[in-house]
C-alpha positions in Angstrom: -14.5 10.9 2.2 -15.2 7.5 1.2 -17.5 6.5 3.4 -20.6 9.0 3.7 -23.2 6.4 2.2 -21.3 3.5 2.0 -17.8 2.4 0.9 -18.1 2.0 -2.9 -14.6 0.5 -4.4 -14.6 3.4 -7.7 -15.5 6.3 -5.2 -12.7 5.1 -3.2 -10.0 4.6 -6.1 -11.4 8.3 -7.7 -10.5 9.6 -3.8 -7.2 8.1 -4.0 -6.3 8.9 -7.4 -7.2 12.8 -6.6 -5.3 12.4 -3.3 -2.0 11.1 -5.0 -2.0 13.8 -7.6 -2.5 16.4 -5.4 0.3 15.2 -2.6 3.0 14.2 -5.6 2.6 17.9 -6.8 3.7 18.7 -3.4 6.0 16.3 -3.3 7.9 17.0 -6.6 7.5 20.9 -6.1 11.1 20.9 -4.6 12.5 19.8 -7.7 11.7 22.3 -9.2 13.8 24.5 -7.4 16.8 22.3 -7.2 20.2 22.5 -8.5 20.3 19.4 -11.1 22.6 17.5 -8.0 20.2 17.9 -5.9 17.5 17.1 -7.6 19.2 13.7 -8.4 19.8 13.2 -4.5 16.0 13.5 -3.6 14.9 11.5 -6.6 17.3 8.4 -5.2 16.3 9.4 -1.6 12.4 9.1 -3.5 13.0 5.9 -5.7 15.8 4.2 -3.1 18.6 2.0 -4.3 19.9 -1.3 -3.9 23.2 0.1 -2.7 24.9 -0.6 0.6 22.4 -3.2 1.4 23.1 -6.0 3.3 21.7 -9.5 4.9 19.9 -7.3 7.5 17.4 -6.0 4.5 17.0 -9.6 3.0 15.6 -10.8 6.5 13.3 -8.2 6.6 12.3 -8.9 3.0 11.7 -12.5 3.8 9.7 -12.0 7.4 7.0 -10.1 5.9 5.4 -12.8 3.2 6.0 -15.2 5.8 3.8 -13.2 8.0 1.6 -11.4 5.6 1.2 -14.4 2.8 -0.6 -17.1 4.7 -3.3 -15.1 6.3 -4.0 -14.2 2.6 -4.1 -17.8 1.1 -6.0 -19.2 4.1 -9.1 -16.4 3.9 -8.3 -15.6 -0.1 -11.9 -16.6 -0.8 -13.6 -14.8 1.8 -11.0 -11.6 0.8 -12.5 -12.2 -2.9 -16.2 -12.7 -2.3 -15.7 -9.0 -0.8 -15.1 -7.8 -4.3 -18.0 -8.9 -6.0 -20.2 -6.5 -4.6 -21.7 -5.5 -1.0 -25.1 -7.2 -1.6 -24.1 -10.4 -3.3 -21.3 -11.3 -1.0 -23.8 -10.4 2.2 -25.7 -12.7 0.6 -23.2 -15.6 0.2 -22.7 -15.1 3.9 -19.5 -13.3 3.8 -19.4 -10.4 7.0 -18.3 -7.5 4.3 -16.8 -4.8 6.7 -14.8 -7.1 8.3 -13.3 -8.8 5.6 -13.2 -5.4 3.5 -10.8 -4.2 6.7 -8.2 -7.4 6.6 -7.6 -6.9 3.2 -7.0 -3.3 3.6 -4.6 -4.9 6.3 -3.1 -7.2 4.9 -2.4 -5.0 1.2 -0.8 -2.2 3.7 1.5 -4.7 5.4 2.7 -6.0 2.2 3.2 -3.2 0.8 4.7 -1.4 4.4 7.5 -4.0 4.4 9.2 -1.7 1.5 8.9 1.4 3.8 10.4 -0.5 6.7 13.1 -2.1 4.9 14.1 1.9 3.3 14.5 2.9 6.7 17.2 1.1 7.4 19.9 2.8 5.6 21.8 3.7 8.8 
C-alpha cells in the first residue's frame, strides 16, 4: 500500500498506524467476552512475564545485539542519510532502496529477538 508512487516515510507510518488499530481491535475483541480470569490469562500470554525464565532466555537476549548491533554502528551513516529524504541522500551518493531495506532488516531483527525469546516458554 506503501509503495504505489514511491515509498514516502509518513504514508508508510499513516498505513501502519491504521493497520495496528484495526488488527488490535481484533485482537482485544476476545476480551471482551472473557470471564475476568481469563481475560487476565491472555493479557499475560499478550504482555509475557519474566517468570520461569532461565539462562536459556538471557543467551538469546545477548546473541541478538551481538548480531544485529554491529551491522548498525558500521553502516549507521549510510542507514541515516536514508532519512533525510529520497533526493538529497541520492544525491550524497547513498543507493536508497537498498539501504532503506537493511534498516527495515535490521529494526525487525532487533525487535524479533523478543518474539523469539517468548516462544520459549516450554
Amino acid at each position: 500500500m506503501a509503495t504505489r508512487a514511491e515509498l514516502q516515510g509518513i504514508r508508510l507510518v499513516l498505513i501502519g498506524l491504521g493497520r495496528t488499530a484495526m488488527l488490535g481491535s481484533v485482537n482485544f475483541y476476545p476480551f471482551t467476552r472473557a470471564s475476568l480470569n481469563g481475560a487476565r490469562n491472555a493479557h499475560t500470554w499478550l504482555v509475557g512475564t519474566f517468570d520461569g525464565r532461565g539462562w536459556s532466555s538471557v543467551r538469546i537476549m545477548t546473541v541478538a545485539p551481538v548480531i544485529f548491533l554491529p551491522p548498525v554502528l558500521r553502516f549507521g551513516r549510510q542507514l541515516w542519510m536514508t532519512e533525510v529524504g529520497d533526493d538529497l541522500a541520492t544525491g550524497l551518493g547513498v543507493r536508497v532502496n537498498r539501504w532503506r531495506n537493511a534498516r527495515s532488516l535490521l529494526a525487525t531483527g532487533l525487535c524479533g529477538i523478543r518474539w523469539v525469546n517468548r516462544g520459549m516458554d516450554g
